[in-house]
C-alpha positions in Angstrom: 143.7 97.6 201.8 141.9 94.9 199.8 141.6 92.8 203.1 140.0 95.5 205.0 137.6 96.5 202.2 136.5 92.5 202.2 136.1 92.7 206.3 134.0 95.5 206.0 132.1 94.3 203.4 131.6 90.8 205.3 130.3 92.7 208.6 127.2 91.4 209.6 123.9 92.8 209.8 120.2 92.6 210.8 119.4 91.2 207.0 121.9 89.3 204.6 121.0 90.2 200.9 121.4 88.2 197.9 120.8 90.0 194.2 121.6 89.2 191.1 122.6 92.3 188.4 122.7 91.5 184.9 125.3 93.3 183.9 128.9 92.2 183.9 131.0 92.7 187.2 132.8 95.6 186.3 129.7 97.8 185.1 128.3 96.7 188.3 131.4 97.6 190.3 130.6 101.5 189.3 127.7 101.3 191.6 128.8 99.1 194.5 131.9 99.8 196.2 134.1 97.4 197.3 133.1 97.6 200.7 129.4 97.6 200.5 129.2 93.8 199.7 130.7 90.8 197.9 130.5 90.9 194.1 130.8 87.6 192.1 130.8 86.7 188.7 128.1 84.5 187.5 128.4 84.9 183.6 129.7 87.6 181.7 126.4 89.3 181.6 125.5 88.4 184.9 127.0 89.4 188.5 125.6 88.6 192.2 125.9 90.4 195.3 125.5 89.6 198.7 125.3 92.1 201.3 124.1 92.9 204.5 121.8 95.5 205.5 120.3 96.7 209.0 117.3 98.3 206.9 115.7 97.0 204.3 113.8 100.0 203.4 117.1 102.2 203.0 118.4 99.1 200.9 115.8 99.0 198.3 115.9 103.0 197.9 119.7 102.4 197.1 119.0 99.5 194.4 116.3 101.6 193.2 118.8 104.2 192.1 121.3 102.1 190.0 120.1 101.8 186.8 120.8 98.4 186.4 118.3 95.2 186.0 118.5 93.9 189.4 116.8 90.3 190.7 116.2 89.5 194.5 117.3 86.4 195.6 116.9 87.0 199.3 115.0 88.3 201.4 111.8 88.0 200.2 111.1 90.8 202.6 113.0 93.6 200.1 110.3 92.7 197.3 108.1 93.8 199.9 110.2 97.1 201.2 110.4 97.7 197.5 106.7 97.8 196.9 106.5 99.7 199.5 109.0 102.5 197.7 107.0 102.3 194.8 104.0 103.2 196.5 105.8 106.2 198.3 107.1 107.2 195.0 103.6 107.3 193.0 101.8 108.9 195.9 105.3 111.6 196.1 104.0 112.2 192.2 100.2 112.1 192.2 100.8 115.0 194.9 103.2 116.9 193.1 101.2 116.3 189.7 100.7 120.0 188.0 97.3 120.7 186.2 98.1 122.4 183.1 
């Protein structure tokens, strides 16, 4: 089952992803499953992941929502898709804000 989970996992897409978590692998492992992406670990504190992902802009919703310090390494286009989210996200609020 292992194998299958790796060949799944190693299925190309439009965009390969590269982040780093820093938390140790096994914290990060309760947010990735096995066949979203490789997991590695760096350090003891520190895990990386690469992935692949045909959008970036469903990609950086899904990092937004582990609550985990997360890094980009690559592409510099999900810093991008990410600002992006964040500028959905505060616009979502300042619509929805309540006057009390």
């Amino acid at each position: 089952m292992a194998h299958v989970e790796r060949a799944i996992a190693a299925t190309p897409g439009i965009h390969r992803v590269e982040v780093t978590f820093d938390a140790d692998i096994e914290r990060v492992r309760r947010y990735i499953p096995a066949t979203f992406g490789q997991l590695t670990a760096v350090s003891a504190t520190t895990t990386h992941l690469m992935c692949f992902a045909q959008s970036l802009p469903w990609i950086a919703g899904y990092f937004a929502g582990i609550p985990l310090p997360i890094t980009i390494l690559q592409p510099p286009a999900l810093k991008e898709a990410l600002c992006q989210l964040a500028d959905r996200v505060a616009d979502i609020l300042a619509r929805s804000a309540v006057e009390e």
